[in-house]
N, C-alpha and C positions, 0 to 999 in steps of 0.2 A: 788627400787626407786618408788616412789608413781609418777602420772601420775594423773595432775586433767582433770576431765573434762572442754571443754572451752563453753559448752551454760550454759546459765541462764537461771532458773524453772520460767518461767510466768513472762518475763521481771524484774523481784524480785530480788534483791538481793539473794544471797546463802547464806549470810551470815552478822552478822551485821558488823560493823566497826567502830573502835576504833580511837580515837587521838593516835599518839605516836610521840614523840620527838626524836627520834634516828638520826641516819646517817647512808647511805647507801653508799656503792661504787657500783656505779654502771657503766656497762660495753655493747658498744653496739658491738653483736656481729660478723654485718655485719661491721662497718670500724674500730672495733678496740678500737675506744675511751673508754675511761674511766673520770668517772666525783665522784667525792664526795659528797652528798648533802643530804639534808633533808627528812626524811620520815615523812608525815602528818596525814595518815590514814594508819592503814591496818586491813586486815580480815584474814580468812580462806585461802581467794582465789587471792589475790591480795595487792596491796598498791597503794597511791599516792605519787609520790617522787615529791617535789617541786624542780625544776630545769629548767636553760635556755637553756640544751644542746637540740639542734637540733637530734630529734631522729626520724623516719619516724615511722608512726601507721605502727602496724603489724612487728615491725621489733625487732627480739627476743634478748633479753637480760639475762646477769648472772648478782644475786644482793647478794652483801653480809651487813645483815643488823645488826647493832649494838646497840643496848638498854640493860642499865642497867647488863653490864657484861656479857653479851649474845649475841652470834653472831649467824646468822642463815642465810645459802644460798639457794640460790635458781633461778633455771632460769624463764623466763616470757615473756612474750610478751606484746607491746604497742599494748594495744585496745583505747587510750582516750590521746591526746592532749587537754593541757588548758595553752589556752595564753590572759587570760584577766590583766586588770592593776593591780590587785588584788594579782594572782592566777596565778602562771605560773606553769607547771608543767606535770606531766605523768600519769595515770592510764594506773597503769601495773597487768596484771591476771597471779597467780603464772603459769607454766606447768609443772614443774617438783619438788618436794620437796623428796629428798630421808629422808627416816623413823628417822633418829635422827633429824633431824632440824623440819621436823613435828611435833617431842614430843615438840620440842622448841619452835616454834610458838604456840600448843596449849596451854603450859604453859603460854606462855609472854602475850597472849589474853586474858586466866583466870585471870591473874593478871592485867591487863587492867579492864578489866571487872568491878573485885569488887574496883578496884579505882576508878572507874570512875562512880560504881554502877549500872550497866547493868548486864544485864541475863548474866550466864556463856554460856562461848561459848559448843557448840551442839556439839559431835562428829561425822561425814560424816558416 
């Protein structure tokens, strides 16, 4: 099982990030809950799920994400609450992606990519 690291190189980004319309399930693993909801960004290392569930920063999560025929798990943690009128939602940093759903993120991100017409994604 792959194991990311959790700093970021010179406050930068690691990685860029993509629009994606999927759906996640997402699960918090300290009470339990489970929520359905929207994935709006993701990268290498992370995603933003648009979502009202109440989830405390720092508090680790299992995601299972869904786009385009492809599902890809993975656990994470909330680094980033955003509750503006806009924009509600989570920035979550993957921590753990075992080796098939890695292949699958980095496929689903090349194919982001050239739709979206951005640099293919980097291999770590």
């Amino acid at each position: 099982m792959l194991t990311v690291p959790e700093t970021q190189i010179h406050g930068k980004r690691r990685a860029p990030r993509y629009y994606l319309g999927g759906v996640v399930e997402l699960t918090d693993l300290d009470s339990g809950r489970m929520k359905v909801a929207l994935v709006r960004a993701v990268s290498l290392y992370g995603c933003f799920v648009k979502t009202e569930m109440p989830v405390k920063k720092a508090a680790r999560v299992a995601l299972k994400i869904a786009h385009s025929g492809t599902q890809i798990s993975a656990m994470g943690r909330v680094v980033n609450r955003v509750g503006g009128q806009s924009s509600r939602g989570l920035g979550i940093e993957f921590t753990e992606v075992d080796p098939i759903d890695k292949n699958r993120l980095e496929a689903c991100l090349t194919e982001l990519a050239a739709a979206q017409k951005l640099p293919p994604v980097p291999s770590p």
